[in-house]
Structures are given as structure tokens and as C-alpha cells.
C-alpha positions in Angstrom: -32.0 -18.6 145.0 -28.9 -20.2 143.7 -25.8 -21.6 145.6 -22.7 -21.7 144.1 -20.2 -24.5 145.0 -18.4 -22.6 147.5 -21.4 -21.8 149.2 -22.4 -25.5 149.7 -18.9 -26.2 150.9 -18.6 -23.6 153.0 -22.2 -24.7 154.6 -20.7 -28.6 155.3 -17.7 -27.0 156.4 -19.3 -25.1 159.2 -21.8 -27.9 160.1 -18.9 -30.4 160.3 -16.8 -27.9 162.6 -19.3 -27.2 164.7 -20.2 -31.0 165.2 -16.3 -31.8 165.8 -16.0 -28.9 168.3 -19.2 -30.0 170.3 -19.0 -33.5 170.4 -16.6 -33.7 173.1 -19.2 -32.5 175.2 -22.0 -34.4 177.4 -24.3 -33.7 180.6 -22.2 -35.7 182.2 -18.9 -33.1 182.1 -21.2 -30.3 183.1 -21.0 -28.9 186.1 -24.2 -28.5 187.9 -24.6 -25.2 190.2 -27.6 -25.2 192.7 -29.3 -22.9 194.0 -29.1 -22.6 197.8 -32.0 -23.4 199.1 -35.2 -21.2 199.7 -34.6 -20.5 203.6 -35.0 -17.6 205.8 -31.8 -15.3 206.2 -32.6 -14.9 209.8 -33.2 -18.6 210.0 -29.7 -19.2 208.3 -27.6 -16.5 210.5 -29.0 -18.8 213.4 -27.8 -22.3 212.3 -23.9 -20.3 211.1 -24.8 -19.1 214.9 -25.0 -22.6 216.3 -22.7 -24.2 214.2 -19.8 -21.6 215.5 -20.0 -22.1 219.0 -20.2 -26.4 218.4 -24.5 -26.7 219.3 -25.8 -28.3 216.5 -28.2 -30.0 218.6 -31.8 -29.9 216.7 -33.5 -30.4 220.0 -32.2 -26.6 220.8 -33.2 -25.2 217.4 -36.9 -26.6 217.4 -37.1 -25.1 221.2 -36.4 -22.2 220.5 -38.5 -22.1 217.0 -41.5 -23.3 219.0 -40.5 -20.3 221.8 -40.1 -18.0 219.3 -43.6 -18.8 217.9 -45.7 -18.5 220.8 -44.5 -15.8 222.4 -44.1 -16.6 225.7 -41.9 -14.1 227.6 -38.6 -14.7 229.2 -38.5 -14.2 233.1 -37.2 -10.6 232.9 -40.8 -9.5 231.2 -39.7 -8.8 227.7 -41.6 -10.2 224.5 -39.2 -12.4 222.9 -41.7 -13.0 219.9 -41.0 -13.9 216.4 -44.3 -12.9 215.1 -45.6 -9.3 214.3 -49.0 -9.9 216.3 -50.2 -9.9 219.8 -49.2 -13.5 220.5 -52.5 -13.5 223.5 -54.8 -12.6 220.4 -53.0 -14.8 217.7 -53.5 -18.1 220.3 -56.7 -17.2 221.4 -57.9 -16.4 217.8 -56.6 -20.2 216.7 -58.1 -21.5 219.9 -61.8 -19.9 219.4 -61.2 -21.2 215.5 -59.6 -24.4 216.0 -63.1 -26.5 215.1 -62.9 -25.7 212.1 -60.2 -26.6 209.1 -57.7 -23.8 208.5 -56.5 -23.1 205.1 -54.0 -20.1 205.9 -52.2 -19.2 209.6 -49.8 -16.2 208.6 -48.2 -14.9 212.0 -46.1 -12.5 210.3 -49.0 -10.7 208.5 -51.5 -11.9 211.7 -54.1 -13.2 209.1 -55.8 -16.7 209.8 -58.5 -17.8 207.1 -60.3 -21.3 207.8 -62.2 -23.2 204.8 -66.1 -23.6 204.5 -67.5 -25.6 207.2 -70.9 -26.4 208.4 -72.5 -28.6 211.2 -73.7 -31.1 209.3 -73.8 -33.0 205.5 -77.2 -31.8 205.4 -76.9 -28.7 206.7 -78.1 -26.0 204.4 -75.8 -23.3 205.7 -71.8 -22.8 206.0 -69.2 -20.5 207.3 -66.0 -19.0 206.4 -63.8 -17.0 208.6 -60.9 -14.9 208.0 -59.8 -12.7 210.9 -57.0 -10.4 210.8 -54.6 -9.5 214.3 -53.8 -5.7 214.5 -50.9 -4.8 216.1 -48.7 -6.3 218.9 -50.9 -4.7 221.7 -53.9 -6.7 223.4 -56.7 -4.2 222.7 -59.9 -4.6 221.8 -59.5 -3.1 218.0 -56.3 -5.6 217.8 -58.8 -7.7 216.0 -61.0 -7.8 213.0 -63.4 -10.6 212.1 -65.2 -11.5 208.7 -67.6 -13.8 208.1 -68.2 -15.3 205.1 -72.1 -17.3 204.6 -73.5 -19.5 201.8 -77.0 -21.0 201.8 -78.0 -23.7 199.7 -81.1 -23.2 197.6 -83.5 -25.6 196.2 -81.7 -26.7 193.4 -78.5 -27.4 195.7 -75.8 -24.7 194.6 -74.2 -22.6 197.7 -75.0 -19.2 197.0 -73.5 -16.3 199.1 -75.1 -14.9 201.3 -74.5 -12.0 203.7 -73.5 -12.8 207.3 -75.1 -11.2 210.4 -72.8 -8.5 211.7 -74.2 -9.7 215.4 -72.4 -13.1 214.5 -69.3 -11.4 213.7 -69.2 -9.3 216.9 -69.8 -12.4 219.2 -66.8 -14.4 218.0 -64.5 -11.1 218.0 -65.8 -11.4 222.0 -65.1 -14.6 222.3 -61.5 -14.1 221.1 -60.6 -11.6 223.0 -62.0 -13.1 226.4 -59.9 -15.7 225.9 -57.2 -13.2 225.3 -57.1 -11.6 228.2 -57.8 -15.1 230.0 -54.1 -16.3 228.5 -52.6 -13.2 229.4 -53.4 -13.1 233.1 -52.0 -17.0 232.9 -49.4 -15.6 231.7 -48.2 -13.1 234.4 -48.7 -15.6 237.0 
């Protein structure tokens, strides 16, 4: 391939224009656009809500988050919840799990899933549970429960192990006692 003089010059020429033309310009001059942050449109409407009518109080906000959250019902009867469970089954499912570590609470989707625990360091078995809230009505199918078991063999690597189905019914019972405990609190 051969270049001709032209060529060449034509080649600086560009290179040189397009250094003069972009020279002027640094990070510094550029104007940086952000992103709005990641929130909740229902979340935002509510602060644009507060800020309109002069509350910006944050004490009033987390109130009614924590309100919101739990479920509790307003003195005309009607489930002000912000969750798409059965709030009785959601605490009472937290409660009945609450001894050991959680790794996921979802109240939109109703799913709780807890890590492996066992009694002990030396224990040779542990548990993981991951229970799943059907529905915004306190029945007794609002609720599914799976167990997940590992044993520790000889050589000391947890192998699965299937769970007793007897196990699994016993803490579905246990949740939904306390269920229907929090609920008759609840109307009192």
C-alpha cells in the first residue's frame, strides 16, 4: 500500500483538526445528569404529598411506614395494609421463626426464607426454612412450609437430606395458632 503526499497531509490535517476542535473540552465543563434515585413511585407520590400540604415531619412518614407494614387496622375495621399477605400470618410466621437468622422477608410476595441453623457447633444436623403466605385471608391453607435438612457424615460434609413431613406440619400449626392468637388481640 502506497500513500501519496496528499494522502499523508490530508491524514495530519484531520488529526490536527480534530485535536484543535476537542481540546477545549474537559470533565470539568460536562455537565453531569443523574439518575433519580431508585425509590418507590408510591413512596415518592407520598413525600410530593407531604411536602404540598407543609408536613415534612419524618417522625409522620416512619409512623405511618411502620403502620403500613404491620397491618394493624384503623378503628373503622378496614385493613389499611401495605403488604399483599395476611398481616396475622406474616407476624406470626416471623414470630414462630424469629430464632433463627433470616436471609429474605418479602411482604409483598409473602415469602420468608431463614439461613441454615442448628442447635449446636457440634450438632450433626441443620435446618432451613422457607415458608410462603397465601393470600390476605387467615385460613389454614394461607400458609405453606418447607423444610430444608442436612446431616453431617463421617467425613464432615453436610449432605441433604430429606425432612420429615410430620416436622413441617407441626411448625405450619404453630404458626397459625399464633395467628389466630394475634387476631383475637387484635379485635379487642
Amino acid at each position: 500500500m502506497s500513500f501519496n503526499i496528499k494522502t499523508i497531509y490530508f491524514i495530519i490535517a484531520t488529526l490536527f483538526l480534530n485535536l484543535l476542535l476537542t481540546s477545549g473540552c474537559s470533565l470539568e465543563d460536562a455537565e453531569i445528569v443523574r439518575a433519580p434515585p431508585n425509590e418507590d413511585l408510591e413512596m415518592q407520590r407520598e413525600r410530593e404529598r407531604r411536602e404540598s400540604l407543609g408536613d415534612t415531619s419524618e417522625e409522620t412518614f416512619i409512623g405511618n411506614l411502620f403502620k403500613d407494614v404491620t397491618g394493624f387496622m384503623d378503628k373503622k375495621g378496614s385493613n389499611k395494609s401495605g403488604i399483599g399477605v395476611n398481616t396475622f400470618l406474616w407476624r406470626a410466621t416471623l414470630d414462630t421463626l424469629s430464632f433463627m437468622p433470616l436471609v429474605s422477608a418479602d411482604p409483598f410476595g409473602g415469602v420468608i426464607i431463614t439461613d441454615w441453623h442448628s442447635d449446636s457447633e457440634s450438632s450433626k444436623e441443620k435446618f432451613k426454612v422457607v415458608a410462603y403466605i397465601i393470600g390476605t385471608e387467615l385460613r389454614v391453607d394461607g400458609i405453606k412450609i418447607s423444610i430444608f435438612k442436612k446431616i453431617k457424615n463421617k467425613g464432615g460434609i453436610w449432605v441433604d437430606k430429606k425432612s420429615n413431613k410430620m416436622l413441617q406440619n407441626k411448625v405450619e400449626d404453630a404458626i397459625l395458632t399464633k395467628a389466630r392468637k394475634y387476631k383475637i388481640q387484635n379485635i379487642k
